[in-house]
C-alpha positions in Angstrom: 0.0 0.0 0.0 0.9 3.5 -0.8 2.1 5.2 2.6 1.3 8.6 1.3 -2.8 7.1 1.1 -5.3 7.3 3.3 -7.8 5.2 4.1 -11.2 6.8 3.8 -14.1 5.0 6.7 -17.4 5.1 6.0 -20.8 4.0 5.5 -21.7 1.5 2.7 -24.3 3.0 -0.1 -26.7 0.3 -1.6 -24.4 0.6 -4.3 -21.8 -1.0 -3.0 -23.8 -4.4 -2.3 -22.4 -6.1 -5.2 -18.9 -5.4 -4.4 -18.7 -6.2 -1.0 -20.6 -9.9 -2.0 -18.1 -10.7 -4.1 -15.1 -9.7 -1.5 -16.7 -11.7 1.0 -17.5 -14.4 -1.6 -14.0 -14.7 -2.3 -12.4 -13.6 1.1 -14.5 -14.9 3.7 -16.7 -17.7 2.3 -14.6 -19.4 0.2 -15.1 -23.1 0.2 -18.5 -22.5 1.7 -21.9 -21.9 0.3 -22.1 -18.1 -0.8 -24.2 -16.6 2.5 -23.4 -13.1 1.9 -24.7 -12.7 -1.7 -25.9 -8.9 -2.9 -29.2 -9.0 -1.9 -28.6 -9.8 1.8 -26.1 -7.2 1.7 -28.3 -4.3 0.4 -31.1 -5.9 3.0 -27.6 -5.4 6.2 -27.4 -1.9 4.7 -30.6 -0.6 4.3 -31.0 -2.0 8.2 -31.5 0.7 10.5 -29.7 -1.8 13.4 -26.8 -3.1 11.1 -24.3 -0.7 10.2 -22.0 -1.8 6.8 -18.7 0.2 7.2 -16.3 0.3 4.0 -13.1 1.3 3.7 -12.1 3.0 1.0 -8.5 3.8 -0.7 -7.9 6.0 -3.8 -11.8 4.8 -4.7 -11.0 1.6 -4.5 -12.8 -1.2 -1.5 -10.1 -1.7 0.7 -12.2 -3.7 3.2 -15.3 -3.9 5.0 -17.2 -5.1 8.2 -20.8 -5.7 9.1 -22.3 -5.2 12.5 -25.4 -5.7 13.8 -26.5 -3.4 17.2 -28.6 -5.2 19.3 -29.7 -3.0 22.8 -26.7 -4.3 24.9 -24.6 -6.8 22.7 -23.4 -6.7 19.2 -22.8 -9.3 16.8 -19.9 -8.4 14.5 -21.2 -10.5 11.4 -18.8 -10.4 8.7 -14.8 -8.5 8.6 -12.3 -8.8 6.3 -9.4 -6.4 4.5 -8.8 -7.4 1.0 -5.3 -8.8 0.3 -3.6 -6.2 -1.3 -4.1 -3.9 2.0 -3.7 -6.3 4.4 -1.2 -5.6 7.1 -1.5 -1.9 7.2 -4.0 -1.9 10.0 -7.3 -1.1 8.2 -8.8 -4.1 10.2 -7.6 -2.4 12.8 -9.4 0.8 12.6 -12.2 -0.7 11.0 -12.8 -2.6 14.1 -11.6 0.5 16.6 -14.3 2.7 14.7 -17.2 0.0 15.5 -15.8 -0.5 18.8 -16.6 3.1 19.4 -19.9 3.3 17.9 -21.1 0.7 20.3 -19.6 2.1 23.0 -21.3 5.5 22.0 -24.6 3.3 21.8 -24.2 2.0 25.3 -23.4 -1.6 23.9 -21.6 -3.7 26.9 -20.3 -7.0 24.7 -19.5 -7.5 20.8 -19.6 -10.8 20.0 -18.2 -12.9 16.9 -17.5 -15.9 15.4 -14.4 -16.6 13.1 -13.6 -20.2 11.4 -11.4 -21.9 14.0 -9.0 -22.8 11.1 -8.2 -19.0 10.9 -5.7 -19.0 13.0 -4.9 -15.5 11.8 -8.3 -14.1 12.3 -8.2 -15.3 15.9 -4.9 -14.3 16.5 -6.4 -10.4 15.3 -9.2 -10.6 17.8 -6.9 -11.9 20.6 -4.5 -8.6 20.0 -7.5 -6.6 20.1 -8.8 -7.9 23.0 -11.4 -10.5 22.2 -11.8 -13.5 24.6 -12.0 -17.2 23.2 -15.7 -18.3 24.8 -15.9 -22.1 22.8 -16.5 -23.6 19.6 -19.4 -23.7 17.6 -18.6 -27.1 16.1 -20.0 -27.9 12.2 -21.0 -24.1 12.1 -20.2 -23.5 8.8 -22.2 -25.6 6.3 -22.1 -28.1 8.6 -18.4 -28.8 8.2 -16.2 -26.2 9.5 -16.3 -25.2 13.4 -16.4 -21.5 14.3 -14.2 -20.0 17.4 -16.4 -17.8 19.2 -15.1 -14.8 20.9 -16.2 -11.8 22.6 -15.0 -8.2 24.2 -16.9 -6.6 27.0 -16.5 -2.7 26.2 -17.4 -1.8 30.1 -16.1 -3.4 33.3 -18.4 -4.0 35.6 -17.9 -1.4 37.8 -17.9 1.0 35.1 -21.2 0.1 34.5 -22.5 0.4 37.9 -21.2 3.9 37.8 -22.8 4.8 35.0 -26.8 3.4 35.3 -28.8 6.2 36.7 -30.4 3.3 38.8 -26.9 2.8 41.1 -26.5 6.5 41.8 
């Protein structure tokens, strides 16, 4: 990647729908039945509760994460960086920038799930604080067993402090 670029964060248009299908298609799903096809990605963005980010660089998709907001947990659905800007910490801030939303929503916990073969993946999470809860085993297409991991965004006391109920 280009050190004088910068990535560009923001929210997917419908547009975009096709594109970010064929990433995951290719980056996420691969060897699995195609889950994330156009249509179910236009229905994530169009969701009021699901937010699509995009990262963008010189124009072109960079990467891209899908998060659903429930009213105190998140489910972080889908997050990749495509290969050719891998390494130069757009996962990162992709991930830091959701992180903040939900902590801006009042969201306590973001939950995931990542192939347990992706040692990578779960090696990301770790760094970034996600916790290793169990395995999901056959979870994808009945095959493949998912690592599920999670981050609390408040400690408990922080939360106490913080509910107008414990004043």
């Amino acid at each position: 990647m280009n050190s004088t670029s910068t990535p560009v964060y923001r929210a997917a248009h419908v547009s975009e729908a096709p594109a970010i299908a064929a990433a995951s298609r290719l980056h996420v799903e691969y060897g699995l039945r195609w889950r994330w096809t156009p249509t179910r990605v236009r229905q994530e963005i169009l969701d009021p509760d699901t937010m699509v980010l995009v990262s963008s660089l010189r124009g072109d998709l960079a990467g891209f994460a899908i998060m659903h907001f429930g009213d105190e947990r998140a489910h972080l659905q889908l997050l990749a960086v495509l290969p050719p800007y891998r390494r130069a910490g757009i996962g990162t801030a992709m991930l830091a920038w959701l992180e903040k939303s939900c902590v801006t929503a009042g969201i306590q916990q973001i939950r995931l799930e990542v192939r347990s073969a992706n040692r990578a993946a779960r090696e990301f999470y770790a760094r970034a604080g996600y916790k290793y809860l169990g395995q999901i085993g056959g979870y994808y297409d009945g095959h493949e067993a998912a690592s599920v991991m999670a981050r609390e965004l408040y400690p408990a006391a922080a939360l106490d402090r913080h509910r107008p109920d414990k004043r």
